[in-house]
C-alpha positions in Angstrom: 121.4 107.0 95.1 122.8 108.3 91.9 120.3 109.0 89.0 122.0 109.3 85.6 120.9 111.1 82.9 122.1 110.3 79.1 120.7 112.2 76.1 119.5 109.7 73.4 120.5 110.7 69.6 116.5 110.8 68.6 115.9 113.0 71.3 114.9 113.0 74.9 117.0 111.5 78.0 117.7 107.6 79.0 117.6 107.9 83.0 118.6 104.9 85.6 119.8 104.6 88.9 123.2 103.6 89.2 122.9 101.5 92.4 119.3 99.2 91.5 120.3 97.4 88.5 116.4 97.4 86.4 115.4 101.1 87.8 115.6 103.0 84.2 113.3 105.3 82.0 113.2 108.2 80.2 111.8 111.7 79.0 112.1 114.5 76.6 113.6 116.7 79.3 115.5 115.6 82.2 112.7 116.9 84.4 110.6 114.5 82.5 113.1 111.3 82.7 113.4 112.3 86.5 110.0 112.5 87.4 109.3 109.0 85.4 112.5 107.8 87.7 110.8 108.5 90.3 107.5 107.1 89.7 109.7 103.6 88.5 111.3 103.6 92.0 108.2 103.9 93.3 106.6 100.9 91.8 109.5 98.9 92.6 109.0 99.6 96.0 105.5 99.1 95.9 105.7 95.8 94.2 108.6 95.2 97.0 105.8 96.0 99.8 102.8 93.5 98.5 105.4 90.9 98.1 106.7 91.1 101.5 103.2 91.7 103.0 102.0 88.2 100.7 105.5 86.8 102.1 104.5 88.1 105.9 100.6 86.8 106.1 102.8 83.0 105.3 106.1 83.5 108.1 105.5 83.8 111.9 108.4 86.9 112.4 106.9 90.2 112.4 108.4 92.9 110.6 109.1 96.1 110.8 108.3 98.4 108.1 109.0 102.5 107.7 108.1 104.8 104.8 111.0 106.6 103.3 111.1 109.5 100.6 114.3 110.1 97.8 114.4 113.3 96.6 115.9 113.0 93.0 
């Protein structure tokens, strides 16, 4: 994945992820915008995970599901 970091004019850094259209935020340093990327990313995939388990607990196919870490 590709995080990109823009300064704003005010200040601070706009940061998204080039490849998951929606993944943005931002930070007064790019270590802040980067760790509030992360945290975005994380919630995505979290709110990802319930759906599917809501989704799974309705469908007879079992899934397979794995924990994976991005270092940004």
């Amino acid at each position: 994945m590709t995080a990109i970091f823009e300064p704003c004019d005010e200040g601070g850094y706009i940061a998204y992820i080039e490849e998951i259209p929606g993944i943005n935020s931002q930070g007064e340093t790019i270590e802040e915008a980067k760790e509030n990327l992360t945290d975005a990313i994380n919630l995505m995939f979290e709110e990802r995970r319930d759906s599917q388990k809501a989704n799974q607990n309705r469908s007879v196919k079992k899934l397979i599901t794995q924990t994976l870490s991005f270092n940004l």
